[in-house]
C-alpha positions, 0 to 999 in steps of 0.5 A: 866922284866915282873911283877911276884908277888906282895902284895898289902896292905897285913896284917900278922899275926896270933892272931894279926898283926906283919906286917902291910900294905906291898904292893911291886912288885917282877919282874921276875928274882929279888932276894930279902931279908926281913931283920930284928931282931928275932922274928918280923914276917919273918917266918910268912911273908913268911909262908904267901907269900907261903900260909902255913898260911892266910893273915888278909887283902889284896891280893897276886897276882901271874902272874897275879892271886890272890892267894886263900888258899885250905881251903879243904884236896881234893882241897889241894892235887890237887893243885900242880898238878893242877899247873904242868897241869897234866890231870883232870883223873891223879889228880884225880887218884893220889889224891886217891891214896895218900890219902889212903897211908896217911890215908886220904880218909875220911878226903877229904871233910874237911876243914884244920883248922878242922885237928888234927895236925897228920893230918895236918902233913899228908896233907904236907907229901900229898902235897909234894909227888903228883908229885911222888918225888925221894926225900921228904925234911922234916923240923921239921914235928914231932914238937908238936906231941905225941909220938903216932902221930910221930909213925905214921909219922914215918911208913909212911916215911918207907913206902914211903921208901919201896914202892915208892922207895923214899929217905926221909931227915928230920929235928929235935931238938929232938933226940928221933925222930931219934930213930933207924936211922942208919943215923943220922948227928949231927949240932954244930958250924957251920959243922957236929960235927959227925955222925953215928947210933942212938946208936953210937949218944946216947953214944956221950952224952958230946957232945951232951950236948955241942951242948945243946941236950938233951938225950932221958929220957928213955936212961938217965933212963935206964942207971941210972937203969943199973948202980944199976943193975935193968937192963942189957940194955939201952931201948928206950920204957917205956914198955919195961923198964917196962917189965924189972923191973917187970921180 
């Protein structure tokens, strides 16, 4: 078996060190496990491994070459391609193209530690599609973003839906996310608890709350406003709620 990736004196973490020194060698065709308790640097570890994140100290070396992190969107975006020998003109065309679907073309020359994170978010979604994908898995992409900002994400996963005949799985822990899906697949006890459409999902509220989610505040509002007769429907915005009351 040939030499395919291998660590060398390698140092994670981010604000300060949670593993120290890791140098191995992974051979072609080897499957290998990090094994240890929660919150000792496993996710870290291999954020680091695939370069999501920067290592402190040391070097990844894959086939033969050292792993340097994209500091710049433009350089960011090219990378897969750059990987699947795709030609200078096609990268460069696609690059355009994806950028501006994402809102994107003005960031190109910056570096990514200087993104919000809606950019950020934007530049993985970027990532993801350059090599035009017939399906985009999503994990947890609308964590830590406002409201605003998951509005946006949101409309481009329509968008990609609609012009790039693009199917799109994601994942949260906030209900509220999925507001308006007619798909949704609810996880508890180790199988799908149940599923169907967000109206269907927000009505399921004992199990829900089994499972330890949460329902959305304004559905819990407007349902608390409905029973003393301020209002005749449940919303799911603040301004319509508003609206309502002010009628």
């Amino acid at each position: 078996m040939g030499e395919l990736f291998k660590l060398d004196k390698l140092d994670i973490g981010h604000d300060k060190k949670i593993v120290n020194n890791i140098s191995l060698t992974v051979n072609e065709k080897e499957l290998i496990c990090f094994l240890s308790p929660n919150n000792c640097g496993k996710t870290t570890l291999i954020e680091t491994l695939s370069g999501v994140i920067v290592a402190k100290d040391g070097s990844i070396i894959y086939d033969g070459k050292i792993v340097t992190i994209c500091e710049k969107v433009d350089d960011e975006l090219k990378f897969p391609l750059i990987h699947l020998s795709y030609k200078y003109r096609d990268i460069i065309n696609r690059v355009d193209e994806v950028s501006k679907v994402l809102g994107l073309e003005d960031r190109l020359d910056k570096n990514i530690r200087d993104l919000t994170l809606l950019e950020r978010a934007k530049v993985a979604i970027g990532v993801a599609i350059m090599h035009s994908p017939k399906i985009l898995f999503v994990d947890d992409i609308f964590k830590q973003l406002n409201p605003k900002d998951k509005e946006v994400i949101m409309d481009i996963f329509k968008l990609l839906i609609v012009n790039y005949n693009m199917s799109i799985i994601f994942t949260t822990s906030d209900l509220a996310d999925c507001y308006g899906l007619n798909r949704i697949y609810v996880i508890g006890n180790n199988k799908i608890s149940f599923h169907g459409s967000y109206d269907l999902i927000v009505n399921n509220d004992n199990e829900l709350s089994k499972l330890g989610i949460e329902i959305p505040i304004m559905v819990d509002l407007s349902r608390k406003l409905q029973f003393y007769g301020l209002v005749d429907e449940i919303y799911y915005d603040i301004d319509k709620v508003v609206d309502a009351l002010w009628k």
